[in-house]
N, C-alpha and C positions, 0 to 999 in steps of 0.2 A: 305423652311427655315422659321424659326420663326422669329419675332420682335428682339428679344434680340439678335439676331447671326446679323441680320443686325443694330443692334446700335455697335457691336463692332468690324463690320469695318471699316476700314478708308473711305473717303469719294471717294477717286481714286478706293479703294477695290470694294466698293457699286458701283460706275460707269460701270466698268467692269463688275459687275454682270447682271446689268441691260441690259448691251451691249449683253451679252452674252444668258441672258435669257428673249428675248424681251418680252414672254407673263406672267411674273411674275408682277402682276399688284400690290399686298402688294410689291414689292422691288421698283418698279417706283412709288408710291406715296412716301415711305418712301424718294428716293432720294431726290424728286421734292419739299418736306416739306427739306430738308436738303437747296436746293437751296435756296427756298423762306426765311431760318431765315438768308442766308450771309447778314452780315452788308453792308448797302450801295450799293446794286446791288436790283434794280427794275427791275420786272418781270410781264407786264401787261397781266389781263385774256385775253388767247387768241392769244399771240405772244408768236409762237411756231417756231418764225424762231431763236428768244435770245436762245432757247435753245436747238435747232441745235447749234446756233453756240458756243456755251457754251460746249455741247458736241463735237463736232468738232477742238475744243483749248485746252480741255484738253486730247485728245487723245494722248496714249502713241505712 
């Protein structure tokens, strides 16, 4: 998939895909840049358990 198919998904959209296509490493950066701009959620280099559990809560 190109950049522009994954800016216009939704962010649940993008999660799923990433879930689904674990070695798609341009869709997990794009995610992972969608994480890091939410307002007011901190994500230290390196703590990879926040987003376990980030992905873990938002699971459908």
């Amino acid at each position: 998939m190109s950049e522009q198919t994954f800016s216009q998904m939704s962010d649940q959209e993008l999660k799923a895909y990433v879930l689904a296509h674990r070695s798609d490493a341009e869709a997990l950066h794009i995610y992972l840049s969608r994480l890091d701009e939410r307002p007011g959620e901190v994500h230290k280099f390196g703590d990879y358990s926040a987003l376990e559990n980030l992905l873990k809560d938002q699971s459908p």
